[in-house]
Every structure is written in C-alpha cells, then in structure tokens.
DSSP file (Angstrom, degrees, kcal/mol; ACC not computed):
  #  RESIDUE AA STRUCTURE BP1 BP2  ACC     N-H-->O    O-->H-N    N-H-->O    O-->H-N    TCO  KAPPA ALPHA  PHI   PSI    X-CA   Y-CA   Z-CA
    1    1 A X     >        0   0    0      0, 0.0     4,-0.6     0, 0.0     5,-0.1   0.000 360.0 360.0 360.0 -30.8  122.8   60.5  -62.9
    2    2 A X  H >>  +     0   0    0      2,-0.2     4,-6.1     1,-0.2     3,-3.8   0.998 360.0  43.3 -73.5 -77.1  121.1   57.2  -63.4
    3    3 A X  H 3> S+     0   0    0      1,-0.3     4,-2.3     2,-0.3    -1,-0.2   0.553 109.1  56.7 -57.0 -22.0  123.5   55.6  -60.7
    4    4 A X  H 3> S+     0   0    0      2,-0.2     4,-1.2     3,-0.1    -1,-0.3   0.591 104.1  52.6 -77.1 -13.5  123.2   58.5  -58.4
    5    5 A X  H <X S+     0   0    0     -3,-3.8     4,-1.1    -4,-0.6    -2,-0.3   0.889 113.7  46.1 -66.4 -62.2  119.5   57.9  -58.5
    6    6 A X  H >X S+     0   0    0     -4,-6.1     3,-2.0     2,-0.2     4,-1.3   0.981 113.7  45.5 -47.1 -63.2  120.4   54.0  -57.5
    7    7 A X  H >X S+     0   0    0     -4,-2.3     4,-2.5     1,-0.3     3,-1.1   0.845 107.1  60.4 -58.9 -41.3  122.7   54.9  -54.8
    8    8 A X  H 3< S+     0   0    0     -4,-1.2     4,-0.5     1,-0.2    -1,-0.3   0.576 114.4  34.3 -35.1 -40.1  120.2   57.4  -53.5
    9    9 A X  H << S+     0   0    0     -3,-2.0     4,-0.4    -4,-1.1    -1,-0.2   0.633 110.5  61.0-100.1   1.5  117.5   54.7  -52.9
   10   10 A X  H <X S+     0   0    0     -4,-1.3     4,-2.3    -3,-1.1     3,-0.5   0.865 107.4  47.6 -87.4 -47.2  119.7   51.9  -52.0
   11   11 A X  H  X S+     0   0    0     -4,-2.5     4,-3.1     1,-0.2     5,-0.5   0.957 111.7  48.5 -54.5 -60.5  120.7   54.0  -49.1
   12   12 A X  H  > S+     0   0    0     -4,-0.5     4,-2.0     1,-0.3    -1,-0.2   0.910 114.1  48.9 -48.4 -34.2  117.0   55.0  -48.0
   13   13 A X  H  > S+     0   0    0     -3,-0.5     4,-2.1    -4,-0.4    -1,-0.3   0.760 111.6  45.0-101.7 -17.8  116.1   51.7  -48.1
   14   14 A X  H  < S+     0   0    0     -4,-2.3    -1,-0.2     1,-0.2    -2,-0.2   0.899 109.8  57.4 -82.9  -9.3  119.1   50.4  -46.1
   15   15 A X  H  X S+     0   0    0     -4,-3.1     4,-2.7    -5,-0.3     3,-0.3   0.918 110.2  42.5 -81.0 -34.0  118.6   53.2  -43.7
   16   16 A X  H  X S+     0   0    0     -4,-2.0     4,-2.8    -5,-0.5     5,-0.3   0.953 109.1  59.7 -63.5 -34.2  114.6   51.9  -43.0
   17   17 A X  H  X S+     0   0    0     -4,-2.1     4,-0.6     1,-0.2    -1,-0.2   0.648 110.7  45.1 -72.5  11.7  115.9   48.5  -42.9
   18   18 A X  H  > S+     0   0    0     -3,-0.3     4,-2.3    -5,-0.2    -1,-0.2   0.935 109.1  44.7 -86.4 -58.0  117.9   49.9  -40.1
   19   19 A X  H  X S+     0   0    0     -4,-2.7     4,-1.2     1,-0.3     3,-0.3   0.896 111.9  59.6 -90.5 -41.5  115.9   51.7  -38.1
   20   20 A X  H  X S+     0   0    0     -4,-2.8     4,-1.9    -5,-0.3    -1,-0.3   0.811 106.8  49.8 -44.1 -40.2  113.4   48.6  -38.4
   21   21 A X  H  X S+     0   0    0     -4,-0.6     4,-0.8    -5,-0.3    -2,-0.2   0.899 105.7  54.6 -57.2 -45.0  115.9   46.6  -37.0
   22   22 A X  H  < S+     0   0    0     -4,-2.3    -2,-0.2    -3,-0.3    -1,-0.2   0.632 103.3  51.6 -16.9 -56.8  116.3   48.7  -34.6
   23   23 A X  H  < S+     0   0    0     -4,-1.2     3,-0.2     1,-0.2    -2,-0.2   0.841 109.7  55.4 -72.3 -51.1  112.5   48.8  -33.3
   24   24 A X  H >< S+     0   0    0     -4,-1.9     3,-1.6     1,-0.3    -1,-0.2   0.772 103.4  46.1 -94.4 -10.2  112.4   45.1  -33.1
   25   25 A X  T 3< S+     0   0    0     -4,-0.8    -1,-0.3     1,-0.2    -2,-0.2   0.260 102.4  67.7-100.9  35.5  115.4   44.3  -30.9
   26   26 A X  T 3  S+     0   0    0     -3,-0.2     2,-0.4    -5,-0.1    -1,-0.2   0.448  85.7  93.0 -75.7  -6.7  114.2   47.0  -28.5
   27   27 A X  S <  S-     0   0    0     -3,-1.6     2,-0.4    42,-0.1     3,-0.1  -0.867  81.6-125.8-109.4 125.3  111.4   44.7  -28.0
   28   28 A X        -     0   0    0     -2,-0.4    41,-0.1     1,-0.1    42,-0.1  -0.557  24.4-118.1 -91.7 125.9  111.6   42.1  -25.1
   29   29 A X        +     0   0    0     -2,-0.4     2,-0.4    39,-0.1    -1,-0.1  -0.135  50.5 169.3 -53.2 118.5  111.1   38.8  -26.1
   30   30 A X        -     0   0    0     41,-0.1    38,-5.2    -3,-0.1     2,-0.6  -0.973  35.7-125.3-135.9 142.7  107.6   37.7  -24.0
   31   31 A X  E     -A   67   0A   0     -2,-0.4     2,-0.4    36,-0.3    44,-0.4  -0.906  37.5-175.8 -90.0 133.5  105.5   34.9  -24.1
   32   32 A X  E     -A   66   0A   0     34,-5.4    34,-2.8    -2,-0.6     4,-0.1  -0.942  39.1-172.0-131.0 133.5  101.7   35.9  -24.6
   33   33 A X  S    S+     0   0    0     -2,-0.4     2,-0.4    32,-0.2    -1,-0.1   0.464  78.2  84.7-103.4   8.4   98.2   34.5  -24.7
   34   34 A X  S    S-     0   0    0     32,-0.1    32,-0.1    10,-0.0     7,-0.1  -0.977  79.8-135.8-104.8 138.9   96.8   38.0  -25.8
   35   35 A X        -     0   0    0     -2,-0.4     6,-0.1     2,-0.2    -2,-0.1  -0.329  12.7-141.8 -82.8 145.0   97.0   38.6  -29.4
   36   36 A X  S    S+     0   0    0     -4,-0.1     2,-0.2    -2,-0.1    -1,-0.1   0.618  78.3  56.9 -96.9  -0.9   98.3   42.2  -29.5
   37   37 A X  S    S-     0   0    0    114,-0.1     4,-0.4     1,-0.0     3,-0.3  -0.571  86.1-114.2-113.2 153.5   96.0   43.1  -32.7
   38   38 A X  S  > S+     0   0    0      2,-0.2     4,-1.9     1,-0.2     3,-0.2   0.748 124.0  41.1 -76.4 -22.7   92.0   43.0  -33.8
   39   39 A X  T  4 S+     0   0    0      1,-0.2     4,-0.5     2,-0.2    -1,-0.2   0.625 104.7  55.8 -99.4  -1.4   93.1   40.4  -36.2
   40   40 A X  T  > S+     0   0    0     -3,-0.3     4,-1.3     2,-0.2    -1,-0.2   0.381 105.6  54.9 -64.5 -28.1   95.4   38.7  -34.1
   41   41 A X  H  > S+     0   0    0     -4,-0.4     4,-2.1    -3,-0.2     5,-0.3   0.908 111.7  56.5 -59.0 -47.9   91.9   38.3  -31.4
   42   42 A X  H  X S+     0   0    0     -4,-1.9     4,-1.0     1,-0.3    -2,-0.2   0.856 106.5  38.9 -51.1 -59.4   90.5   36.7  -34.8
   43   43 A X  H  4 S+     0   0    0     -4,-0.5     5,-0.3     2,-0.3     4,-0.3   0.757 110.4  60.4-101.1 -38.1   93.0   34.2  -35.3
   44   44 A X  H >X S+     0   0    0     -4,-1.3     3,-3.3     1,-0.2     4,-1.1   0.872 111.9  47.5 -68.9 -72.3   93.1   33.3  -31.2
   45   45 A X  H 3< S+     0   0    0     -4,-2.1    -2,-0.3     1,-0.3    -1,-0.2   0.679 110.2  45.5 -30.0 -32.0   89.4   32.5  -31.8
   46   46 A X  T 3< S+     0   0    0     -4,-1.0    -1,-0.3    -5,-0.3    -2,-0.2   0.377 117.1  46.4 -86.6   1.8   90.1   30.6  -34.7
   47   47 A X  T <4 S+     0   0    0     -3,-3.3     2,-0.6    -4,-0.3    -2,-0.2   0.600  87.9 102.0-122.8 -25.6   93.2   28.6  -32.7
   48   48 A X  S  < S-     0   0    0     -4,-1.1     2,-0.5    -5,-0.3    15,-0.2  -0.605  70.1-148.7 -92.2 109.5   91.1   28.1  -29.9
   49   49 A X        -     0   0    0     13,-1.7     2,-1.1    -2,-0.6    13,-0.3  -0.736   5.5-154.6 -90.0 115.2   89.9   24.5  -30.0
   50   50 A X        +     0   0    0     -2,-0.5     2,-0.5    11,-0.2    11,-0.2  -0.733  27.8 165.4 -76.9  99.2   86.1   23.8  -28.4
   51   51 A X  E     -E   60   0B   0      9,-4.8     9,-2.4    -2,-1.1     2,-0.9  -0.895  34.3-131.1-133.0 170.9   86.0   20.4  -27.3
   52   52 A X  E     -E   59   0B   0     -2,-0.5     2,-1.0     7,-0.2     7,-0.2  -0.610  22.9-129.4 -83.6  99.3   83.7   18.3  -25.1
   53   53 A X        -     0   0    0      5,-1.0     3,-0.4    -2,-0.9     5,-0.1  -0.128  35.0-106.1 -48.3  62.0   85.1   16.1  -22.4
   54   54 A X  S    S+     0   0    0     -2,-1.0    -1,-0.1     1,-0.2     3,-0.1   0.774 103.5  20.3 -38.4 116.4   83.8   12.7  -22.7
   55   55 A X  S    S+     0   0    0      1,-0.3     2,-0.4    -3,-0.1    -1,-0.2   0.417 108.8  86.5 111.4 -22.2   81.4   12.2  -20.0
   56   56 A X        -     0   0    0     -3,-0.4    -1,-0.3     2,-0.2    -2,-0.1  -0.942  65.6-137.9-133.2 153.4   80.6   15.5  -19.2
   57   57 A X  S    S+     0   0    0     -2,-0.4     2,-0.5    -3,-0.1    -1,-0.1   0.648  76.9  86.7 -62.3 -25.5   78.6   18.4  -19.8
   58   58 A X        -     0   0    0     -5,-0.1    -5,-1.0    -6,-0.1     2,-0.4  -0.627  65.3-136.8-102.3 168.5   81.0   21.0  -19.6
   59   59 A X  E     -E   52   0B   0     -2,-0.5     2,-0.3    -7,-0.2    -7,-0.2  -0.826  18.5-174.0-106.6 147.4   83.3   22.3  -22.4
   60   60 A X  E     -E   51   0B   0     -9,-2.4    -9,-4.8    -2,-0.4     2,-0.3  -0.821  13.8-132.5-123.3 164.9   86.9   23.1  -22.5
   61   61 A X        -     0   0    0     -2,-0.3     2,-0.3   -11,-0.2   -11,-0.2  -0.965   8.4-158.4-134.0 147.1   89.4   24.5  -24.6
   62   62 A X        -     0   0    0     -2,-0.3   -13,-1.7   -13,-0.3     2,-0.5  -0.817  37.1-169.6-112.6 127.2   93.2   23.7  -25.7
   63   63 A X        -     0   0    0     -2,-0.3     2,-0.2   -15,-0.2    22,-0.1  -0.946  24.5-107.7-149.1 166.0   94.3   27.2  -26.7
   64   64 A X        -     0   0    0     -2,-0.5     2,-0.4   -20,-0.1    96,-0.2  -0.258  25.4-138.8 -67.9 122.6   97.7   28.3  -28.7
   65   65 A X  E     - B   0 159A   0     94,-1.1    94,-3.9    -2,-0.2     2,-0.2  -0.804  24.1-160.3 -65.6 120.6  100.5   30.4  -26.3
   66   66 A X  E     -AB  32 158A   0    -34,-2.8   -34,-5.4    -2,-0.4     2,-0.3  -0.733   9.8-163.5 -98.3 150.0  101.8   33.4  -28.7
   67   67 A X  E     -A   31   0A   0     90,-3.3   -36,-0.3    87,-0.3     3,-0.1  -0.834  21.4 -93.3-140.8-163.7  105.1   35.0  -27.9
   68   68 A X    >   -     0   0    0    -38,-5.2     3,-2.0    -2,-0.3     2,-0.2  -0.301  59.6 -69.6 -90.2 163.8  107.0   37.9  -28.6
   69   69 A X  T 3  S-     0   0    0      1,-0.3    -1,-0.1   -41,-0.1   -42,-0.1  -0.436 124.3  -0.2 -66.7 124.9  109.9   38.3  -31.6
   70   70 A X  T 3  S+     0   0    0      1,-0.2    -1,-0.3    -2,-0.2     2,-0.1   0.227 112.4 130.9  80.6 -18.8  113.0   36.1  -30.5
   71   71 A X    <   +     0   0    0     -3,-2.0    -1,-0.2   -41,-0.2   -41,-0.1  -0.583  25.7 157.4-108.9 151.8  111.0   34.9  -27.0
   72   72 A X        +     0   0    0     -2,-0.1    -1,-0.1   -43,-0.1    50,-0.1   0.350  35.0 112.2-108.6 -20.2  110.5   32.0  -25.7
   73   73 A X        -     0   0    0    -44,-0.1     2,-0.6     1,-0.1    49,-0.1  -0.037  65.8-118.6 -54.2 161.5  109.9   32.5  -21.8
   74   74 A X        -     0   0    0     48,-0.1    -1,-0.1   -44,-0.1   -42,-0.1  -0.961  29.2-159.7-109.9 121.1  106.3   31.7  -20.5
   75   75 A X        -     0   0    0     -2,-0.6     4,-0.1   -44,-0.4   -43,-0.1   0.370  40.6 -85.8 -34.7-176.3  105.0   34.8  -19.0
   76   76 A X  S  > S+     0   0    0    -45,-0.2     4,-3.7     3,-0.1     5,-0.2   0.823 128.5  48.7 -74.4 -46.6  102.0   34.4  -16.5
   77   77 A X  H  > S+     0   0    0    -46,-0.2     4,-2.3     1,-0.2   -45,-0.1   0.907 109.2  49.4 -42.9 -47.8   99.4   34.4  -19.2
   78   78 A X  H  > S+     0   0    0    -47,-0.4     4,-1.6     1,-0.2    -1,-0.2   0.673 113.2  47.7 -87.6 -28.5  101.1   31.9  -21.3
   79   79 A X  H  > S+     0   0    0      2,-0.3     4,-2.2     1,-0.2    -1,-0.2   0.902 112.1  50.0-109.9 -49.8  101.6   29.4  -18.1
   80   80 A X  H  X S+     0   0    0     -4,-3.7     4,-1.3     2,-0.2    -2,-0.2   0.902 109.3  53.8 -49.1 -30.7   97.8   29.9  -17.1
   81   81 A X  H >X S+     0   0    0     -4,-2.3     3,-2.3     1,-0.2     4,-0.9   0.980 113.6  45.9 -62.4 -70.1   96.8   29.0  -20.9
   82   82 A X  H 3X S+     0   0    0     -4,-1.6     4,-0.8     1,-0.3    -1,-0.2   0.639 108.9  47.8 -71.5 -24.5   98.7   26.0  -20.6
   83   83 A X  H 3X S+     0   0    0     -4,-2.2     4,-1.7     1,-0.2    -1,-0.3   0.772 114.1  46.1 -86.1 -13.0   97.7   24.8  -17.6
   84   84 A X  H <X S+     0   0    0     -3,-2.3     4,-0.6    -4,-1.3    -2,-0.3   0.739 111.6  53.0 -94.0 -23.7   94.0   25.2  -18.3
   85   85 A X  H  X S+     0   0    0     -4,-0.9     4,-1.4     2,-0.2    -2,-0.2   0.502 116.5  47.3 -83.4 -25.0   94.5   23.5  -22.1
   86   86 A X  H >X S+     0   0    0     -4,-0.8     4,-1.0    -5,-0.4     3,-0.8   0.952 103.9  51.1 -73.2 -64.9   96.1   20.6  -20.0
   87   87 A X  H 3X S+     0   0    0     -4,-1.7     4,-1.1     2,-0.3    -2,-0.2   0.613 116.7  46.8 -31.2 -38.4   93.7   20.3  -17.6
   88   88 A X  H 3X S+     0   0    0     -4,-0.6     4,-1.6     2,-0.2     3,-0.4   0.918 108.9  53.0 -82.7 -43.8   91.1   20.0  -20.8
   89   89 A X  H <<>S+     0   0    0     -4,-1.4     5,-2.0    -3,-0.8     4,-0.5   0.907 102.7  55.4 -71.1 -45.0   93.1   17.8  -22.4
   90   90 A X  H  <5S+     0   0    0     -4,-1.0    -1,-0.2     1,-0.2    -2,-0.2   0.651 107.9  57.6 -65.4  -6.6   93.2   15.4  -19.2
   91   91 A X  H  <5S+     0   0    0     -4,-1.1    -2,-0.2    -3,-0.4    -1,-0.2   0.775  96.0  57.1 -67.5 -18.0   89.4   15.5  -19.4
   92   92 A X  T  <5S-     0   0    0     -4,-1.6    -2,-0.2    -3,-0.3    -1,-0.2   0.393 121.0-110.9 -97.1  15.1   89.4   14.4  -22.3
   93   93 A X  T   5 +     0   0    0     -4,-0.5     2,-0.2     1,-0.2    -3,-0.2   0.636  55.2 161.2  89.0  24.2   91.4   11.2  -21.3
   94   94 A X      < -     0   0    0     -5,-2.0    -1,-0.2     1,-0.2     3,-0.0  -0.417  25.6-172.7 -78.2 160.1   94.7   11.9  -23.0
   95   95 A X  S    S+     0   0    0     -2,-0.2    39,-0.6    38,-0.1    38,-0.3   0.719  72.6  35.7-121.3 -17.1   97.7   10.0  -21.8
   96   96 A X  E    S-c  134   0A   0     37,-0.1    68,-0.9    36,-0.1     2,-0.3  -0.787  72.3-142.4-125.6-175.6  100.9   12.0  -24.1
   97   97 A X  E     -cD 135 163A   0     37,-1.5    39,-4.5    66,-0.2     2,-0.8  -0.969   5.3-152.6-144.4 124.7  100.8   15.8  -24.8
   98   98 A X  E     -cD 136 162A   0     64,-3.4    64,-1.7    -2,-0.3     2,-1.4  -0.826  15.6-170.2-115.7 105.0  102.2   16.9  -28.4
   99   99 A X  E     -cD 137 161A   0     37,-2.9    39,-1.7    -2,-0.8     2,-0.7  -0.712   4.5-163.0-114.9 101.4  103.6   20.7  -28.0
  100  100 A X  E     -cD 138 160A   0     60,-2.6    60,-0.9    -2,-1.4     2,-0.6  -0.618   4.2-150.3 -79.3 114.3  104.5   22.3  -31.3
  101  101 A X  E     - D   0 159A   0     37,-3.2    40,-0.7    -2,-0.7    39,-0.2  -0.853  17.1-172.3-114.0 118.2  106.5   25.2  -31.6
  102  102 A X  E     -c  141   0A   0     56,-2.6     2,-0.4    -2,-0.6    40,-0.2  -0.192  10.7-164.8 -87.1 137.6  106.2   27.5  -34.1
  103  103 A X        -     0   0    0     38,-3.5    42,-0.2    54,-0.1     9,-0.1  -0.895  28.4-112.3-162.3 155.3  107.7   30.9  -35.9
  104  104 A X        -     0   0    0     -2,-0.4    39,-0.1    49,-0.2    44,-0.1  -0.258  43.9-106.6 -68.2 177.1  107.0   33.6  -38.2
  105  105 A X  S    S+     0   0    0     42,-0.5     2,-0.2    37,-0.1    -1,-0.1   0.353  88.2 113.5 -72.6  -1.9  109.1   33.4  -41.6
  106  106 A X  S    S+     0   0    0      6,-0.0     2,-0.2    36,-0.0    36,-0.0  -0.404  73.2  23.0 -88.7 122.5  111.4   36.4  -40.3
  107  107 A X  S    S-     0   0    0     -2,-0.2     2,-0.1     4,-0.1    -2,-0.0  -0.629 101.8 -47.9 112.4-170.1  115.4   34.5  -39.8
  108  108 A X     >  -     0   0    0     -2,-0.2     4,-0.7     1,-0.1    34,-0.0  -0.446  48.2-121.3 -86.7 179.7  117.1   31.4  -41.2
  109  109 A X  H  > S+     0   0    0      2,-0.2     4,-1.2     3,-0.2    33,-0.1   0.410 119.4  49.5 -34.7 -23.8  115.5   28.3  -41.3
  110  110 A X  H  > S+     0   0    0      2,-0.2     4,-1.4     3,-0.1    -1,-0.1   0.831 113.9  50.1 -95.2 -39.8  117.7   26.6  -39.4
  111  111 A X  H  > S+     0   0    0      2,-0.2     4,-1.0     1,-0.2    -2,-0.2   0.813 115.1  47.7 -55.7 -42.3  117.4   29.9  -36.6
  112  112 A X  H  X S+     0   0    0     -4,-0.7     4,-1.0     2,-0.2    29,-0.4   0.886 109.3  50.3 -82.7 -32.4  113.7   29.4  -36.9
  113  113 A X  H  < S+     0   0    0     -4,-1.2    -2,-0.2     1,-0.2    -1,-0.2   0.725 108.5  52.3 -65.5 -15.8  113.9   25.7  -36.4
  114  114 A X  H  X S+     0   0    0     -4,-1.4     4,-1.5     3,-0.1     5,-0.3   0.737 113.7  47.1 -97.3 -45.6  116.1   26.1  -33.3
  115  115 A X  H >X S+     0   0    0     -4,-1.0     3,-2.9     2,-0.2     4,-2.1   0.923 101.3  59.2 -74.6 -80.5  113.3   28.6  -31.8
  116  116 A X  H 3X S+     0   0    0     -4,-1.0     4,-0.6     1,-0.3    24,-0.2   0.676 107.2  47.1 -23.0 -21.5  110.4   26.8  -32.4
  117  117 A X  H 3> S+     0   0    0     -5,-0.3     4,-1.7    -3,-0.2    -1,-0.3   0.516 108.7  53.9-114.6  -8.8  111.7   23.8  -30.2
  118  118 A X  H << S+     0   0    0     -3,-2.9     4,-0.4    -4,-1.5    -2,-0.2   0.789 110.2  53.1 -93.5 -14.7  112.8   26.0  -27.4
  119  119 A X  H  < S+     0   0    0     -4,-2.1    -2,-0.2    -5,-0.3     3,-0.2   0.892 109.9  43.8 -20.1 -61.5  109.4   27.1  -27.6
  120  120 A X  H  < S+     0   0    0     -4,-0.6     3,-0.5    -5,-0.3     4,-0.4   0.667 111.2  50.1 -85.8 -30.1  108.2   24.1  -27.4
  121  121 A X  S  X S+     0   0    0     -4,-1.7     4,-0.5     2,-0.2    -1,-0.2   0.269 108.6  55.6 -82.3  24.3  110.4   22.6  -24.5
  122  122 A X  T  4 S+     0   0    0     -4,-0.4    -1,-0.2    -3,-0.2    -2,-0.2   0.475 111.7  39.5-106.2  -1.4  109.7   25.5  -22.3
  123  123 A X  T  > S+     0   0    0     -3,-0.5     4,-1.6     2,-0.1     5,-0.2   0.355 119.4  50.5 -92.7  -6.6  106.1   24.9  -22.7
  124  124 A X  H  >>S+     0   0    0     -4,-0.4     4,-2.0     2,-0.2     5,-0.5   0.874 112.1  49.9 -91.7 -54.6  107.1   20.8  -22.4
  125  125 A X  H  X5S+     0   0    0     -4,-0.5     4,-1.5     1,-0.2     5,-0.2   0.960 110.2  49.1 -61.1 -36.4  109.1   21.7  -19.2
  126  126 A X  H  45S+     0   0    0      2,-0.2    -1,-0.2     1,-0.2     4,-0.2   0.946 111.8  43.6 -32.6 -65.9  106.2   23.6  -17.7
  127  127 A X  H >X5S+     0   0    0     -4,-1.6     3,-3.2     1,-0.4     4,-0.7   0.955 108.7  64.7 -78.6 -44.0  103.2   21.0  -18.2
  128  128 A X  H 3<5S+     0   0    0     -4,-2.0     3,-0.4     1,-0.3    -1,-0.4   0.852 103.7  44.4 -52.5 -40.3  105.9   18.3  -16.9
  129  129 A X  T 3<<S+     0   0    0     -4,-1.5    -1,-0.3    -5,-0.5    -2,-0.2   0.654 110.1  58.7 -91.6   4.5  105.9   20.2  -13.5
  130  130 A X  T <4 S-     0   0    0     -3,-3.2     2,-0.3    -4,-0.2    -2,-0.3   0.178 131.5 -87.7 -96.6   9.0  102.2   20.3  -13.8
  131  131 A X  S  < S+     0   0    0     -4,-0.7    -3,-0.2    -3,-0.4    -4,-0.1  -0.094  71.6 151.6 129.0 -67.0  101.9   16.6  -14.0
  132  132 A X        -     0   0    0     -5,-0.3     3,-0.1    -2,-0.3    -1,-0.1   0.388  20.0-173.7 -13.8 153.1  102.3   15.5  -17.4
  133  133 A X        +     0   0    0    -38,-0.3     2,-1.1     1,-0.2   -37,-0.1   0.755  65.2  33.1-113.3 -74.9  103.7   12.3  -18.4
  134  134 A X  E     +c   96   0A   0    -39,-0.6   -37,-1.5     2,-0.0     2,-0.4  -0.660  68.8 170.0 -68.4  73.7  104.2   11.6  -21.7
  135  135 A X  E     -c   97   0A   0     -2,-1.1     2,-0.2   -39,-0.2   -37,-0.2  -0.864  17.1-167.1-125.8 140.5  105.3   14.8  -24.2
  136  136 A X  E     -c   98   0A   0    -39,-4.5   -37,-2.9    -2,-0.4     2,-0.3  -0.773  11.7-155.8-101.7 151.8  106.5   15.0  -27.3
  137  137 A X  E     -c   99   0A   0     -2,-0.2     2,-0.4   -39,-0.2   -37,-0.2  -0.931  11.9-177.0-114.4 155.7  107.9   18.2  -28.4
  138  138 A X  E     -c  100   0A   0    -39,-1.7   -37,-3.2    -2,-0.3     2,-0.7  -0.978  13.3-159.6-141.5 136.6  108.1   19.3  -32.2
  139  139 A X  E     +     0   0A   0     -2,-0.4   -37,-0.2   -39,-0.2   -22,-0.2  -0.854  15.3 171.0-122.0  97.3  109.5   22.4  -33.8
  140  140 A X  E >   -     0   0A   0     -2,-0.7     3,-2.5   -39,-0.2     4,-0.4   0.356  24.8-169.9 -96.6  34.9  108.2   23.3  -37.4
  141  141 A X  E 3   -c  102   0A   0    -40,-0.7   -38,-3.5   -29,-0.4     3,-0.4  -0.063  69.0 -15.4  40.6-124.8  110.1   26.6  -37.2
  142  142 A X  T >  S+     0   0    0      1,-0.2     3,-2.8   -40,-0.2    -1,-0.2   0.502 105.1 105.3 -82.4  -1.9  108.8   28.5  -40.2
  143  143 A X  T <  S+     0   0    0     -3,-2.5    -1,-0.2     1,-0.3    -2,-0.1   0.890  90.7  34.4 -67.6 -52.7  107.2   25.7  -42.2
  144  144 A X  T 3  S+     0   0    0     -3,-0.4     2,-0.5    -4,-0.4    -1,-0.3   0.366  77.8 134.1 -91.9  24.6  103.4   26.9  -41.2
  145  145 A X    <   -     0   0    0     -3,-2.8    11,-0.1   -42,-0.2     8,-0.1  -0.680  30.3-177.2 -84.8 105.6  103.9   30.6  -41.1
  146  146 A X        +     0   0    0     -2,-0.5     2,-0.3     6,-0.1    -1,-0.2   0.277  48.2 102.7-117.1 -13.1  100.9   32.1  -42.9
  147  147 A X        -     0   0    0      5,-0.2   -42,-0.5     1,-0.1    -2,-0.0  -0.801  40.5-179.8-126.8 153.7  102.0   35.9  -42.6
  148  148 A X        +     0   0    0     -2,-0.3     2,-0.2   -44,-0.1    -1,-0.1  -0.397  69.3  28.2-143.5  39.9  103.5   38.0  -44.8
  149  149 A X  S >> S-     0   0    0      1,-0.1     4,-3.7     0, 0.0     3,-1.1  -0.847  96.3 -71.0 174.6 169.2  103.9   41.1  -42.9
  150  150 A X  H 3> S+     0   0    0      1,-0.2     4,-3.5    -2,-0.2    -1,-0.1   0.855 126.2  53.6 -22.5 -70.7  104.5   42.7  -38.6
  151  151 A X  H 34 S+     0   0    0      1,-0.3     4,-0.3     2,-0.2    -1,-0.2   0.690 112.0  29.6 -82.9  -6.2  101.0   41.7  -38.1
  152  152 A X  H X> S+     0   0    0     -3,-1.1     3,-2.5     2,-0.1     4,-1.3   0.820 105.5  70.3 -90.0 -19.0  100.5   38.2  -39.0
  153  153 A X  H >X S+     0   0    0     -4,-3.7     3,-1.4     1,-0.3     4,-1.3   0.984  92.6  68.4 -55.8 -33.0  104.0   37.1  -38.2
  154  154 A X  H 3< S+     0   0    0     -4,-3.5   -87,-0.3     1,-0.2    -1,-0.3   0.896 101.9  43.6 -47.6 -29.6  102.6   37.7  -34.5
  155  155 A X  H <4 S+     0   0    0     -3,-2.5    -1,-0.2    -4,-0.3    -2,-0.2   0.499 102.6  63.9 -98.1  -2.3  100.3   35.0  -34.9
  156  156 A X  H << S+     0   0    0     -3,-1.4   -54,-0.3    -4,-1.3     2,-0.2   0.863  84.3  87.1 -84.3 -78.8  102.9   32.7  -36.4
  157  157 A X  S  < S+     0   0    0     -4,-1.3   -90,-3.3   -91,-0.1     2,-0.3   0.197  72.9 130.6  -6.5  64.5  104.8   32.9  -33.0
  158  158 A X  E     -B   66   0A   0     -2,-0.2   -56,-2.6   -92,-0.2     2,-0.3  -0.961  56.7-147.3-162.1 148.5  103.1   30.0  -31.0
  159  159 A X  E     -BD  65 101A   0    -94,-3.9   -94,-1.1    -2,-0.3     2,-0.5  -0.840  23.9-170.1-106.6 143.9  103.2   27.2  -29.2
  160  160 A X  E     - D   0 100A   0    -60,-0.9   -60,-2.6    -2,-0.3     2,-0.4  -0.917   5.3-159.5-147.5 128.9  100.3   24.7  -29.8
  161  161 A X  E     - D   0  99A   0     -2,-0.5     2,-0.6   -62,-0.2   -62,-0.2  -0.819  11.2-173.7-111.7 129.2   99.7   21.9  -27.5
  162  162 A X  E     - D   0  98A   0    -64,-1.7   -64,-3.4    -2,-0.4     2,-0.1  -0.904  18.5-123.7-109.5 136.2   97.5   18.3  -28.5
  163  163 A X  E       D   0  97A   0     -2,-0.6   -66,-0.2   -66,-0.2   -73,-0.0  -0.410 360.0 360.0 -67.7 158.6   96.3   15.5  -26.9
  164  164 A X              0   0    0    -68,-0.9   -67,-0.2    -2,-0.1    -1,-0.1   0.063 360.0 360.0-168.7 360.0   96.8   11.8  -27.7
C-alpha cells in the first residue's frame, strides 16, 4: 500500500514536471527591456544605474537588457536600451564597454555559462556596429542568480553593460 502511495505521487509529480516543461519551451526565446512582472518593474528600477555625465547638467542611465528563457536575440527594446546606455556611457568619457551576461539557476552550469556569453556577444556585436571600440564580454552564467522561483529567474536573465 505504502509503495502504491509512492508510485502514485512520483507519477503526479513527474506529470507537472511535464507539463511545466512543456509551458516553457512553448515560449519564444526574446530579448526584453520590460520586466514582465510588478516586481520585475522593481528590480529594473533598482538595475537602472543614474549617473551624471561629467560636464553636464543632464543625467543618463546604463540600464540592464532582460531576455526571455533560452534567448538571446536583441529585440527592438533591448537594441534601443543599449544604444541609449552607450550613448550615456560615452558621456561619461568611457573608452572600453564591459557586457555581462547573465542567467537564472534553471540548466547546467556549464549550459548556463554557454548562454550568458552569447548573451553577452550579441549585445557586444550590437554596440560594435554602434561605434564601440573596446568590449569585453563576460558570462557569469548562474553565479549571480538571486531567484528561487518563475518570477525572479526573469530578472536573472540579463545582459548588463559598464563603462571603463
């Protein structure tokens, strides 16, 4: 009885793991600069760097490209964020670009480390037809991935560009 009990919830549970699987490669892999969540808005506010340009009065912002589960492509959004986080960042007189590419905890390490740097050269290749000179790219896959369920892992998905 015991063990019909077991098999009986090992089975439910493989059949959610199923249909979960399911759900998410139905989803086409996008890049995005809108958080799809109210707590994903939080977190682009909180990723979203204010800085001053030296010399001027106005302020600009460097702010993080999110993408979709598995994606890497830059969208429209994702290619206007970067070009306006460049554009801030050459006011503020940097000469190299450091674009870090990111992933939720969700895969292998080695899977996540392999997404996070074509993340990050497809935002590298981008600002490189915008001008850039100098960019380093870096992939810390899962290594900063703060979430521990659907809706933070969205915000682990990111590309995040610095100045130097």
């Amino acid at each position: 009885m015991l063990r019909t009990l077991e098999r009986t919830k090992l089975t439910g549970m493989a059949t959610l793991f199923v249909v979960g699987l399911s759900a998410c490669a139905a989803q086409t892999p996008k890049a995005s600069t809108a958080p799809t969540s109210s707590s994903d808005k939080l977190l682009a506010k909180r990723t979203e760097t204010q800085t001053s340009a030296p010399g001027s009065s106005q302020d600009c912002s460097v702010s993080a490209v999110y993408f979709g589960h598995d994606g890497f492509e830059l969208d429209g959004p994702a290619r206007d964020t970067l070009e306006k986080s460049y554009a801030c960042t050459r006011k503020q007189g940097a000469k190299q670009l450091r674009v870090t590419g990111m992933t939720d905890p969700q895969g292998t390490e080695e899977y996540n480390m392999a997404l996070g740097d074509r993340r990050a050269k497809a935002a590298a290749r981008y600002l490189s037809a915008l001008g850039a000179q100098a960019t380093e790219t870096v992939s810390l896959g899962e290594e900063m991935a703060q979430g521990g369920d659907a809706d933070s892992w969205s915000r682990d998905r990111r590309v995040e560009l610095q100045g130097k």
